[in-house]
C-alpha positions as CSV (number, residue, x, y, z in Angstrom):
1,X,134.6,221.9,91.7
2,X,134.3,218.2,91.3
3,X,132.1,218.2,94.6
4,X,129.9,220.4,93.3
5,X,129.2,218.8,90.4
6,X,128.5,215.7,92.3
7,X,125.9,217.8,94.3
8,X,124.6,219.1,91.5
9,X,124.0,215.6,89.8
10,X,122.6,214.4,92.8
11,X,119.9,216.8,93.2
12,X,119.4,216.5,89.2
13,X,119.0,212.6,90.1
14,X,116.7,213.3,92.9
15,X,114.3,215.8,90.9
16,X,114.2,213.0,88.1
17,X,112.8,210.4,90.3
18,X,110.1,213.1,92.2
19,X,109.3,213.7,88.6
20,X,109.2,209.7,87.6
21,X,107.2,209.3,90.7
22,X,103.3,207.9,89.4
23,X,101.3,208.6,92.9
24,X,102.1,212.8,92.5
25,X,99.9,212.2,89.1
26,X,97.0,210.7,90.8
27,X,94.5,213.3,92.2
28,X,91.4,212.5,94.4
29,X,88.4,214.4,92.8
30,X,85.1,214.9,95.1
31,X,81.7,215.2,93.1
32,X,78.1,215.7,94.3
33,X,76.4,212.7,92.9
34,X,72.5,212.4,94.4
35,X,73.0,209.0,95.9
36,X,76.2,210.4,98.2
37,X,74.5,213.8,98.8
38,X,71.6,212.0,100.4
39,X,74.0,210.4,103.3
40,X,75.9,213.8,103.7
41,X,78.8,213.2,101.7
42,X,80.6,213.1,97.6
43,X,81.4,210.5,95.5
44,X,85.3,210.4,95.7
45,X,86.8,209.7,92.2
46,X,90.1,209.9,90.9
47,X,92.1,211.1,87.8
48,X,95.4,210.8,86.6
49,X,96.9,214.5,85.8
50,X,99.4,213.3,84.4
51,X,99.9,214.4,80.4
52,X,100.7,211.8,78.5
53,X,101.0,208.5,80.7
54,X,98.9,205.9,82.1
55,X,99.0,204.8,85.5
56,X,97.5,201.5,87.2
57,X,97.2,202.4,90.9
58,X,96.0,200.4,94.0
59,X,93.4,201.5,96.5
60,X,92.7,200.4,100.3
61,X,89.6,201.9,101.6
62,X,88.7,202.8,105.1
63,X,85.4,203.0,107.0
64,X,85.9,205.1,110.1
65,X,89.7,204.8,110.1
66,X,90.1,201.4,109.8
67,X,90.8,199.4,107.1
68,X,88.3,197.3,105.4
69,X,90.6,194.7,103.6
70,X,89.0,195.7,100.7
71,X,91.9,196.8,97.6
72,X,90.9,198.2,94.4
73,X,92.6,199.1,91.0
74,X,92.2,201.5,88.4
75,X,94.7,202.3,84.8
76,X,93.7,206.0,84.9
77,X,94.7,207.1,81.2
78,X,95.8,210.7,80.8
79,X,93.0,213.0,80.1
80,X,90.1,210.8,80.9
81,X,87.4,211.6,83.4
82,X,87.7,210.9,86.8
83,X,86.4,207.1,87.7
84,X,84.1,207.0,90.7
85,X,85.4,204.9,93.8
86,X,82.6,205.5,96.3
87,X,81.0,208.0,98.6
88,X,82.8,209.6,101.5
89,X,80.2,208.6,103.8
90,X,78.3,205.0,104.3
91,X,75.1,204.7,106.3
92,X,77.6,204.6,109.5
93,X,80.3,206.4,109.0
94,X,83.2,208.3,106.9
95,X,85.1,206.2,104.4
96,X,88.0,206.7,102.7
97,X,90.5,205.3,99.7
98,X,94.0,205.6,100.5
99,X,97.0,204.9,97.9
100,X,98.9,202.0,98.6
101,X,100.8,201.5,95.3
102,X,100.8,203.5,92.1
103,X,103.1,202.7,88.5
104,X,103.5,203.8,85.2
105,X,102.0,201.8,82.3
106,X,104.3,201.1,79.6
């Protein structure tokens, strides 16, 4: 019995922190603005879905699978709308943000 209780608050422990965890609240959002359109692609923005927390996140983007060096931030506020990052295309190639570090706001 006492084993299974440990089990039991282990898994409690571990659904807690998947819960606690900010980047599952930050969703990538694709939106066909003219300027992106016209090189084939959508502006990528992103939201927080989160309900009632605010989340400062760090970007790296990508052009054509490699990185850039270039790192952005956003505090996405819950409920607001999605803030534009760029389009998914340049005049050369694909381009991408990636999410290399996400936390709550307190």
């Amino acid at each position: 019995m006492k084993r299974a209780l440990s089990v039991l608050a282990l898994l409690v422990a571990a659904s807690a922190r998947a819960e606690d965890d900010p980047v599952k609240f930050v969703q990538f959002v694709e939106e066909h603005a003219a300027t992106c359109v016209q090189r084939n692609g959508t502006q990528i923005q992103v939201r927080s879905t989160h309900p009632t927390r605010k989340i400062k996140v760090w970007f790296d983007r990508y052009h054509m699978g490699v990185g850039t060096g270039d790192r952005s931030r956003s505090e996405l506020a819950p409920g607001a709308e999605p803030e534009p990052l760029g389009c998914s295309r340049s005049d050369s190639g694909k381009q991408e943000w990636r999410i290399v570090r996400a936390t709550f706001v307190e």
